[in-house]
mmCIF file of the N, C-alpha and C atoms, coordinates in Angstrom:
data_MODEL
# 
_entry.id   MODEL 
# 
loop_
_atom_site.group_PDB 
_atom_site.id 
_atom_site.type_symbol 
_atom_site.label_atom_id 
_atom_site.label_alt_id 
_atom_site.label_comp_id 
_atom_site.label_asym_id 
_atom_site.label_entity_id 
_atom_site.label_seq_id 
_atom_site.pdbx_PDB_ins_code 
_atom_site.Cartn_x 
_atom_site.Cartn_y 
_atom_site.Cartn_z 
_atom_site.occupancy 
_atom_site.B_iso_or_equiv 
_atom_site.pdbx_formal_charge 
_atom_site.auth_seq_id 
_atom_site.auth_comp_id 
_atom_site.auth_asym_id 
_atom_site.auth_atom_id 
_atom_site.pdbx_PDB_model_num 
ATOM 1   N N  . UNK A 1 1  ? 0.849   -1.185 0.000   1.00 0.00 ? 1  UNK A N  1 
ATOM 2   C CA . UNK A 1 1  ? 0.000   0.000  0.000   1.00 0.00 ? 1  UNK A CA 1 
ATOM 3   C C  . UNK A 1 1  ? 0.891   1.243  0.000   1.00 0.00 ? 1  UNK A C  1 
ATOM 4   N N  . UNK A 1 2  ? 0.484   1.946  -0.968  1.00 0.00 ? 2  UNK A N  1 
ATOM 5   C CA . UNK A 1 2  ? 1.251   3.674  -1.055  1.00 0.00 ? 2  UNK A CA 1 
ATOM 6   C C  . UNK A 1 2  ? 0.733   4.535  0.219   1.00 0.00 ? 2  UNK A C  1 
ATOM 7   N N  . UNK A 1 3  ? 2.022   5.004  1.021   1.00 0.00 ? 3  UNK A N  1 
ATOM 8   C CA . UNK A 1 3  ? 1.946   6.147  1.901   1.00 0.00 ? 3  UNK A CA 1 
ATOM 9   C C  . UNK A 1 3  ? 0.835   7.158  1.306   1.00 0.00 ? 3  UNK A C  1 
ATOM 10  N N  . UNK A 1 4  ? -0.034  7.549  2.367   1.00 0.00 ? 4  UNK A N  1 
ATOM 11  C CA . UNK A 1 4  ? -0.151  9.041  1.669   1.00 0.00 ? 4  UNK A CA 1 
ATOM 12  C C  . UNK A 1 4  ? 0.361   9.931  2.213   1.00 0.00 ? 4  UNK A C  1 
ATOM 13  N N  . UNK A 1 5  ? -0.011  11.154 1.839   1.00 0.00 ? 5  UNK A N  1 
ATOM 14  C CA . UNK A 1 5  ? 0.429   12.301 2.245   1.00 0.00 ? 5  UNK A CA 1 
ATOM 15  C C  . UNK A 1 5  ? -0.630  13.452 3.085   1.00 0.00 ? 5  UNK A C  1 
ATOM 16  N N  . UNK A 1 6  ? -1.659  12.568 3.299   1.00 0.00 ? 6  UNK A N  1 
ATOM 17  C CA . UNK A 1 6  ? -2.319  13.541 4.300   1.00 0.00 ? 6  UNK A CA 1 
ATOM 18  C C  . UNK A 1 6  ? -2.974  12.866 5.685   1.00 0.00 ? 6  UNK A C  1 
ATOM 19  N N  . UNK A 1 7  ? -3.264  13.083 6.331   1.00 0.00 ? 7  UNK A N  1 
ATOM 20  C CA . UNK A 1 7  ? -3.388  12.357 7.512   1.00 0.00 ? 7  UNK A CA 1 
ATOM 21  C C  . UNK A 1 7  ? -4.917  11.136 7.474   1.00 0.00 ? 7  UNK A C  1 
ATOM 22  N N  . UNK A 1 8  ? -5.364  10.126 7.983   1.00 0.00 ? 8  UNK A N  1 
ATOM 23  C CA . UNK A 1 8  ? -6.314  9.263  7.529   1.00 0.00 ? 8  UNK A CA 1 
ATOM 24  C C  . UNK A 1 8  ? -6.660  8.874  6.101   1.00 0.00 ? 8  UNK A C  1 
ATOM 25  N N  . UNK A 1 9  ? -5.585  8.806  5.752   1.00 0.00 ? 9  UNK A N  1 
ATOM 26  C CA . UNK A 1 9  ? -5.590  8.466  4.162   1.00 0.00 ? 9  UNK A CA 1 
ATOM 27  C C  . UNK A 1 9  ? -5.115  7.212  3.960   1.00 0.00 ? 9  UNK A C  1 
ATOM 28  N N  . UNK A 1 10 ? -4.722  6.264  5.052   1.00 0.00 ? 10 UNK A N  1 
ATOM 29  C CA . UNK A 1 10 ? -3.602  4.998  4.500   1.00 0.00 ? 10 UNK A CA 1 
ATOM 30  C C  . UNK A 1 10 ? -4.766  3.830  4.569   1.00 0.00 ? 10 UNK A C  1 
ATOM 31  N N  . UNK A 1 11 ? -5.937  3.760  4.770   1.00 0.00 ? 11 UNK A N  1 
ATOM 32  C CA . UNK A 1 11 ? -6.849  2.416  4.569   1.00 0.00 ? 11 UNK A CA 1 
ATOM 33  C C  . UNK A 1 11 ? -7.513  3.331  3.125   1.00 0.00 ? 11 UNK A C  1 
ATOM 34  N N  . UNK A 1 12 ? -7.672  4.317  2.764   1.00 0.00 ? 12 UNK A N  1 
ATOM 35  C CA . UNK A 1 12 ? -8.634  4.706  1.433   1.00 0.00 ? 12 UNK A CA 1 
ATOM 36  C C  . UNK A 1 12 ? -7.707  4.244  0.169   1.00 0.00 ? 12 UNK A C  1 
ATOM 37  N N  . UNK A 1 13 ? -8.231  3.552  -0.883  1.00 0.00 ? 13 UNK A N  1 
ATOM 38  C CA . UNK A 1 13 ? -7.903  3.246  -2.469  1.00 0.00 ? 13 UNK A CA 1 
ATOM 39  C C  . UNK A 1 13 ? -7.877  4.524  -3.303  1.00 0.00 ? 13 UNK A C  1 
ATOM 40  N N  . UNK A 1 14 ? -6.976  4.325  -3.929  1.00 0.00 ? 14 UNK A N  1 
ATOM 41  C CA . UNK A 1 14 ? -6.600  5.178  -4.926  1.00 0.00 ? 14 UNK A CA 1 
ATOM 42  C C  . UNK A 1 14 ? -8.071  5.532  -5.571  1.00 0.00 ? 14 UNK A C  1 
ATOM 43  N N  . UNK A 1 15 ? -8.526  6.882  -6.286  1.00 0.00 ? 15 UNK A N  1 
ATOM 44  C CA . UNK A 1 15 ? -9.593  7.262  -7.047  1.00 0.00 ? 15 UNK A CA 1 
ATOM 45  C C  . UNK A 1 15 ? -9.899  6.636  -8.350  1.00 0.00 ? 15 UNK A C  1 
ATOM 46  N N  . UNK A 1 16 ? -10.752 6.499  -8.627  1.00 0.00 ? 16 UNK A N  1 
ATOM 47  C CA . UNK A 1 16 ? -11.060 5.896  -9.952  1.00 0.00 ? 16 UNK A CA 1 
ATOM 48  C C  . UNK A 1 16 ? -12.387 6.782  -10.424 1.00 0.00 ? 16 UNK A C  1 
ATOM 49  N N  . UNK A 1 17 ? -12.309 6.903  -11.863 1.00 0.00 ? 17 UNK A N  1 
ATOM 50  C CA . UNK A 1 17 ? -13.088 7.574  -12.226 1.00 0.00 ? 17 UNK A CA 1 
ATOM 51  C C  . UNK A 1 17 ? -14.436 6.730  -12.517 1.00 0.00 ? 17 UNK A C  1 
ATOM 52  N N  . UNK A 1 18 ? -16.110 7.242  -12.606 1.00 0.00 ? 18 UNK A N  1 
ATOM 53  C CA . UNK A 1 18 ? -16.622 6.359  -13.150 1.00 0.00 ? 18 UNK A CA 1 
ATOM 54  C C  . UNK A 1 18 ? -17.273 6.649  -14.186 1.00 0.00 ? 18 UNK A C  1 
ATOM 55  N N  . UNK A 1 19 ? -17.151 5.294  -14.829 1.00 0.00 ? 19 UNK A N  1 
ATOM 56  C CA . UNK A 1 19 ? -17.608 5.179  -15.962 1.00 0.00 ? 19 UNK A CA 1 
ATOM 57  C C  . UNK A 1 19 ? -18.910 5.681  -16.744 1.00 0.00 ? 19 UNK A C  1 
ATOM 58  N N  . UNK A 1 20 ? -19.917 5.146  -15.716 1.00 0.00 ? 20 UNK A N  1 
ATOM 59  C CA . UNK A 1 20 ? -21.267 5.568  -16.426 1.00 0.00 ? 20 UNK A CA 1 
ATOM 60  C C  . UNK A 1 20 ? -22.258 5.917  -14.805 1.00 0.00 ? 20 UNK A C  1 
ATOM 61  N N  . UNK A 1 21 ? -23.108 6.544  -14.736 1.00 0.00 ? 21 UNK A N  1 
ATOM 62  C CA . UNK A 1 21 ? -23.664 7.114  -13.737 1.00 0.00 ? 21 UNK A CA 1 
ATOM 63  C C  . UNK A 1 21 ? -25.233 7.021  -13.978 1.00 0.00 ? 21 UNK A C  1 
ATOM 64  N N  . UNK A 1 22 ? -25.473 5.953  -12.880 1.00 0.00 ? 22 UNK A N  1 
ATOM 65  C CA . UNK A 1 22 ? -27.298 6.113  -13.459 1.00 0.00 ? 22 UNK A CA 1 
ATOM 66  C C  . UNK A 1 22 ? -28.268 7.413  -12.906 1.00 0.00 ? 22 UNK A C  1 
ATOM 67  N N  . UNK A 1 23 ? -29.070 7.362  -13.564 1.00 0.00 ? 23 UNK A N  1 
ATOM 68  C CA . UNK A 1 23 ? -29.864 8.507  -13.717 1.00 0.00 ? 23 UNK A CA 1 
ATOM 69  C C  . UNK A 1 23 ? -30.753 8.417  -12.453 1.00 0.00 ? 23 UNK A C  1 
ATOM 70  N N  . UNK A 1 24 ? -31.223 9.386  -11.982 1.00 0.00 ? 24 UNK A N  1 
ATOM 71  C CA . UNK A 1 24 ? -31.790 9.459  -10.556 1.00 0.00 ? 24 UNK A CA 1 
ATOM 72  C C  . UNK A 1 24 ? -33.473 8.749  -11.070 1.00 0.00 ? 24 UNK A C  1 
ATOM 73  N N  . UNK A 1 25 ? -33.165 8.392  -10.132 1.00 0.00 ? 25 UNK A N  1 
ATOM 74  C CA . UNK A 1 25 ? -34.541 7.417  -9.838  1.00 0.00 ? 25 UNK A CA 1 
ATOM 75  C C  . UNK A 1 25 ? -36.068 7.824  -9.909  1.00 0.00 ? 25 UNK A C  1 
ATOM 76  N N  . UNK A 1 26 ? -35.608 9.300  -9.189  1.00 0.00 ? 26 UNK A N  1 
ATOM 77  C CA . UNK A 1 26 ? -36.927 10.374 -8.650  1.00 0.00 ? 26 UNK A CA 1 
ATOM 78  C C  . UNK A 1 26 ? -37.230 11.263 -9.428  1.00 0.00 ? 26 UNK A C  1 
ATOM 79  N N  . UNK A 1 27 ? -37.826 11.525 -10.057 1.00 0.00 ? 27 UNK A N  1 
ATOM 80  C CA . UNK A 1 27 ? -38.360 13.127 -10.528 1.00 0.00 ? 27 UNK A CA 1 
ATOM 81  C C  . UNK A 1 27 ? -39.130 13.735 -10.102 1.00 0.00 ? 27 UNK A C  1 
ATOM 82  N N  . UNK A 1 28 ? -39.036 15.132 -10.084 1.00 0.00 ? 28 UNK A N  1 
ATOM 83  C CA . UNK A 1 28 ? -40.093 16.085 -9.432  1.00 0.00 ? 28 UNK A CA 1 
ATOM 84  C C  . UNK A 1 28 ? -40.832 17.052 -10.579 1.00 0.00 ? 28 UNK A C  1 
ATOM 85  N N  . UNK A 1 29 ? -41.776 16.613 -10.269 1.00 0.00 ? 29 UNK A N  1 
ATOM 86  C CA . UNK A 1 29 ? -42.439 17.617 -11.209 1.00 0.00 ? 29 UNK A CA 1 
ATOM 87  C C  . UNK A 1 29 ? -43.232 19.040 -10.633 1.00 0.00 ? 29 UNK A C  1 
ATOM 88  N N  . UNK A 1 30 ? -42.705 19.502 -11.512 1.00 0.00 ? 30 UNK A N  1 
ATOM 89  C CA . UNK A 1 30 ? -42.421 20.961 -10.852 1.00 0.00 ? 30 UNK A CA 1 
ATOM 90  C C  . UNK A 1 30 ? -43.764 21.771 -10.190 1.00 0.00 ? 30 UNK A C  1 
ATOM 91  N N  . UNK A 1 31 ? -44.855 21.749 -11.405 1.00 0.00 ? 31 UNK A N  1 
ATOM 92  C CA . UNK A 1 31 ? -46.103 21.701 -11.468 1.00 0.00 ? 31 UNK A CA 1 
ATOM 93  C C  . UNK A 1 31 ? -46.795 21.560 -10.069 1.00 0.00 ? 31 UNK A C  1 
ATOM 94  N N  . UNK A 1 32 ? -47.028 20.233 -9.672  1.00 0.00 ? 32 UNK A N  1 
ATOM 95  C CA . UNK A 1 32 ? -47.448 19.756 -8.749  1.00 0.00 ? 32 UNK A CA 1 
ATOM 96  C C  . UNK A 1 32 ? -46.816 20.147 -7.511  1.00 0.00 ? 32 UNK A C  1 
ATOM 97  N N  . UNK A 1 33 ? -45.748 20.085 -7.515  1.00 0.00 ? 33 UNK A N  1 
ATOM 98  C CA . UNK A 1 33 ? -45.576 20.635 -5.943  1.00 0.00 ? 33 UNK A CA 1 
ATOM 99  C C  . UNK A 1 33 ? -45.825 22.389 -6.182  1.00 0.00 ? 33 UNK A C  1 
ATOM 100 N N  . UNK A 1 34 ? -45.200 23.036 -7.133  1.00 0.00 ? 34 UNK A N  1 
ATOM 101 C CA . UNK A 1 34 ? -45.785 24.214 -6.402  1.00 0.00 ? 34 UNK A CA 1 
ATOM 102 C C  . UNK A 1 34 ? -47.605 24.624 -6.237  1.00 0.00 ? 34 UNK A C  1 
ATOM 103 N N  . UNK A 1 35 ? -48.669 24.095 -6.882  1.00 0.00 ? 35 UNK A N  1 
ATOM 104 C CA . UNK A 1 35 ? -49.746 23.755 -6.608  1.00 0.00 ? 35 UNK A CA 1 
ATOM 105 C C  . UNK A 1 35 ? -50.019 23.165 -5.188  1.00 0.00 ? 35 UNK A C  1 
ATOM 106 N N  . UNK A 1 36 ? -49.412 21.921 -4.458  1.00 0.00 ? 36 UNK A N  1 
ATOM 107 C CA . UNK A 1 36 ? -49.273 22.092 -3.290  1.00 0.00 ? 36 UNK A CA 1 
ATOM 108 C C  . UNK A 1 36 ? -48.581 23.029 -2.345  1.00 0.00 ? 36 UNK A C  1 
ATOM 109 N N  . UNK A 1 37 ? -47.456 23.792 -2.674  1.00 0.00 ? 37 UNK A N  1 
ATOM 110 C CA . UNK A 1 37 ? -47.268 24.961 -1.729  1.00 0.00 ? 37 UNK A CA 1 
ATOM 111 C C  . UNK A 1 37 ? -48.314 25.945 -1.775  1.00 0.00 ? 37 UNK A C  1 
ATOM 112 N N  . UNK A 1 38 ? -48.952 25.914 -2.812  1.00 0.00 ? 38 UNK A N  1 
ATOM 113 C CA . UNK A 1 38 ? -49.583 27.811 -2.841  1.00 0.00 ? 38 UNK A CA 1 
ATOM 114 C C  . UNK A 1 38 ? -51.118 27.106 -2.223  1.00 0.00 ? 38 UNK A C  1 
ATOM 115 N N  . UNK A 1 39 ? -51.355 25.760 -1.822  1.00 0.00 ? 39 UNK A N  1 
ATOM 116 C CA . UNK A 1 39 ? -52.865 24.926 -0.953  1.00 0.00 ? 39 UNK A CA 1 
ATOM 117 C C  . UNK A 1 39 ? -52.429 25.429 0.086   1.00 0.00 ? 39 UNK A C  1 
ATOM 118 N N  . UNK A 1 40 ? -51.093 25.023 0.671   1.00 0.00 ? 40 UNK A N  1 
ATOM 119 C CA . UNK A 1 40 ? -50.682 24.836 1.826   1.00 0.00 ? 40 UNK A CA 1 
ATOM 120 C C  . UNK A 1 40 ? -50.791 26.255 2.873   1.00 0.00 ? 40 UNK A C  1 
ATOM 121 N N  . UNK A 1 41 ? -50.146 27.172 1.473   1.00 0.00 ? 41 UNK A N  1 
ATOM 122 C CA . UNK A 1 41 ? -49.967 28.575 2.293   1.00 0.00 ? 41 UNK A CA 1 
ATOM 123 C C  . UNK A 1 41 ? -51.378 28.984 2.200   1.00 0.00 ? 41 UNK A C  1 
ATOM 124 N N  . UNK A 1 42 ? -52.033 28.632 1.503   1.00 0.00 ? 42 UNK A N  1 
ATOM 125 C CA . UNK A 1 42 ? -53.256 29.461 1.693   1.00 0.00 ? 42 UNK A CA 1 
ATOM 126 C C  . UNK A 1 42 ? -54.530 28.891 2.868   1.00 0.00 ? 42 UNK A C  1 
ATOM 127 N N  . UNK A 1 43 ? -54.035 27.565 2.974   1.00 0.00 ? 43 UNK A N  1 
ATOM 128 C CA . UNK A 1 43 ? -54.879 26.951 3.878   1.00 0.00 ? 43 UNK A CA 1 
ATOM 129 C C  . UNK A 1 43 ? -54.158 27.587 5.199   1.00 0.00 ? 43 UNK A C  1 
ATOM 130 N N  . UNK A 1 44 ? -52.944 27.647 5.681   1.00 0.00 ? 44 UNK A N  1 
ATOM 131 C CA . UNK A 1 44 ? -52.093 28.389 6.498   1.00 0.00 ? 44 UNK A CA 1 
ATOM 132 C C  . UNK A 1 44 ? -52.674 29.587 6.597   1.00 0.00 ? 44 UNK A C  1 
ATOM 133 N N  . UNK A 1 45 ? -52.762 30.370 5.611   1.00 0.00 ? 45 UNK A N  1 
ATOM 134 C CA . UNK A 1 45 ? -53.222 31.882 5.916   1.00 0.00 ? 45 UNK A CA 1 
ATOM 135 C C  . UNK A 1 45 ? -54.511 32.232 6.468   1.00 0.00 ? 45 UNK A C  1 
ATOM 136 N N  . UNK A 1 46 ? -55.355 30.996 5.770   1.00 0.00 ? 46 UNK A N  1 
ATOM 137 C CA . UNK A 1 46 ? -56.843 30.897 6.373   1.00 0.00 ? 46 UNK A CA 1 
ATOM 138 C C  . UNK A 1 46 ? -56.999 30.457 7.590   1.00 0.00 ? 46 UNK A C  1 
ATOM 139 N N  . UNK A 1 47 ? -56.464 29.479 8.328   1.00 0.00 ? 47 UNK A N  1 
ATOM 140 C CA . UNK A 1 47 ? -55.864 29.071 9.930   1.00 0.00 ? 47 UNK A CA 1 
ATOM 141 C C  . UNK A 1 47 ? -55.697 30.583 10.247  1.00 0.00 ? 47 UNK A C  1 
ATOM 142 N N  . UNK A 1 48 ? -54.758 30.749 10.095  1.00 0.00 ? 48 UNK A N  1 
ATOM 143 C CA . UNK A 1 48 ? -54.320 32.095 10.938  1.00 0.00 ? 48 UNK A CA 1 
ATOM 144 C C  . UNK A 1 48 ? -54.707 33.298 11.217  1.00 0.00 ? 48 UNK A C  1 
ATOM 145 N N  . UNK A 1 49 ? -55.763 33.356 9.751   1.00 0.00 ? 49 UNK A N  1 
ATOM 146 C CA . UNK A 1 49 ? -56.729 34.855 10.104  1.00 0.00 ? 49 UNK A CA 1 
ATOM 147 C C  . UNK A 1 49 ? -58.400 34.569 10.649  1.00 0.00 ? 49 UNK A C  1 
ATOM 148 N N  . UNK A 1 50 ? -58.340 33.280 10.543  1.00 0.00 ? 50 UNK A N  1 
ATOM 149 C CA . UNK A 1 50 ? -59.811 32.868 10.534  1.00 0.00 ? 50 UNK A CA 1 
ATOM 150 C C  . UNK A 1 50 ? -61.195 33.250 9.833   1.00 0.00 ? 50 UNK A C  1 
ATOM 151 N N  . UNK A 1 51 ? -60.484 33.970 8.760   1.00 0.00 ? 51 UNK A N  1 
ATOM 152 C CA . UNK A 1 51 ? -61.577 34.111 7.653   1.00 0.00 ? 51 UNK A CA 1 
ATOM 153 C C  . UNK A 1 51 ? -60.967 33.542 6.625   1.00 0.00 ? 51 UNK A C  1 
ATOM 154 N N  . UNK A 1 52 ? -61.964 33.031 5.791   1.00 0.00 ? 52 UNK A N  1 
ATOM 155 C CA . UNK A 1 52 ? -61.817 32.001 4.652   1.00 0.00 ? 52 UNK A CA 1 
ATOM 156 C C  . UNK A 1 52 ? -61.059 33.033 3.332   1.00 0.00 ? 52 UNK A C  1 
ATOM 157 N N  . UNK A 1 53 ? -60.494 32.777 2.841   1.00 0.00 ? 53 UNK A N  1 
ATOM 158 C CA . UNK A 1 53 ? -59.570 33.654 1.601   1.00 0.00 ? 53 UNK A CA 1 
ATOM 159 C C  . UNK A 1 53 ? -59.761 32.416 0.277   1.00 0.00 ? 53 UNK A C  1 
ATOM 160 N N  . UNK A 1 54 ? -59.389 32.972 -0.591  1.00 0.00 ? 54 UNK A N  1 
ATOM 161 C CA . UNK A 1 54 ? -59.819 32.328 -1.422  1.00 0.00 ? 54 UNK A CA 1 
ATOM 162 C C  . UNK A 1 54 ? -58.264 32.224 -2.259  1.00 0.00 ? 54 UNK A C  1 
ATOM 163 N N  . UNK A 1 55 ? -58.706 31.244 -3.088  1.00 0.00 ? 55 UNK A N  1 
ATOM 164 C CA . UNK A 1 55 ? -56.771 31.626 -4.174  1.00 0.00 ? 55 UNK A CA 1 
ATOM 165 C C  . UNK A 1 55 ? -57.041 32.140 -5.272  1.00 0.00 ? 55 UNK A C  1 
ATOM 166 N N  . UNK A 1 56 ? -56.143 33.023 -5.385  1.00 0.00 ? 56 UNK A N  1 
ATOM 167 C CA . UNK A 1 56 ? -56.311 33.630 -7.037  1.00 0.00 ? 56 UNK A CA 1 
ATOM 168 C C  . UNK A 1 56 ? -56.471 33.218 -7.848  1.00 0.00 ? 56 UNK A C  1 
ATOM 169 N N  . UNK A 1 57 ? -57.429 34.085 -8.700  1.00 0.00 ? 57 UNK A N  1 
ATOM 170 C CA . UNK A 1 57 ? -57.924 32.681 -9.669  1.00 0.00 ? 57 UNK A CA 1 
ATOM 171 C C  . UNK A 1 57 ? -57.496 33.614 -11.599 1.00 0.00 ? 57 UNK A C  1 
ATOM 172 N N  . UNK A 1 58 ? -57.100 33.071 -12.566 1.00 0.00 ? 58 UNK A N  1 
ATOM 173 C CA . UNK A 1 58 ? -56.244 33.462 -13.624 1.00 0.00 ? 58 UNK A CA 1 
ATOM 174 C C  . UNK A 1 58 ? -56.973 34.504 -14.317 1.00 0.00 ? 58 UNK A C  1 
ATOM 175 N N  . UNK A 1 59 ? -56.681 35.531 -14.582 1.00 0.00 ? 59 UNK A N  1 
ATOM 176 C CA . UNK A 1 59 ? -57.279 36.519 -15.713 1.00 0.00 ? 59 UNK A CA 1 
ATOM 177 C C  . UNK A 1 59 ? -57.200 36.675 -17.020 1.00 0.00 ? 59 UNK A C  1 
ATOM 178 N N  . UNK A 1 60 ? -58.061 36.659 -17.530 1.00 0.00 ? 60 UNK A N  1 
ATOM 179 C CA . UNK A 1 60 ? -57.952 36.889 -18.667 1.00 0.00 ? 60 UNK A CA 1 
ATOM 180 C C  . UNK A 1 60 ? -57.900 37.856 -19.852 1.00 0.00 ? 60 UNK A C  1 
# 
């Protein structure tokens, strides 16, 4: 085994690069959660003032 040169380095293997890298498992779609944040805060805001608010709704 090669010395190293910095301290807790003499049980770690040399680096190796890798080859191929799989693709994450999870996706988030973007859509949907922020549709659940802007429920969340608004159900939050309605808790907190105790009058019912409504969510903005798109203009045209």
């Amino acid at each position: 085994m090669k010395d190293r040169v910095y301290p807790g380095g003499h049980d770690e293997e040399d680096l190796k690069v890798q080859e191929t890298l799989r693709s994450p498992v999870i996706t988030v779609d973007r859509r949907m959660l922020e549709q659940k944040v802007l429920k969340n805060y608004f159900k939050k805001a309605e808790e907190d003032s105790g009058t019912p608010k409504t969510t903005p709704q798109k203009t045209e």
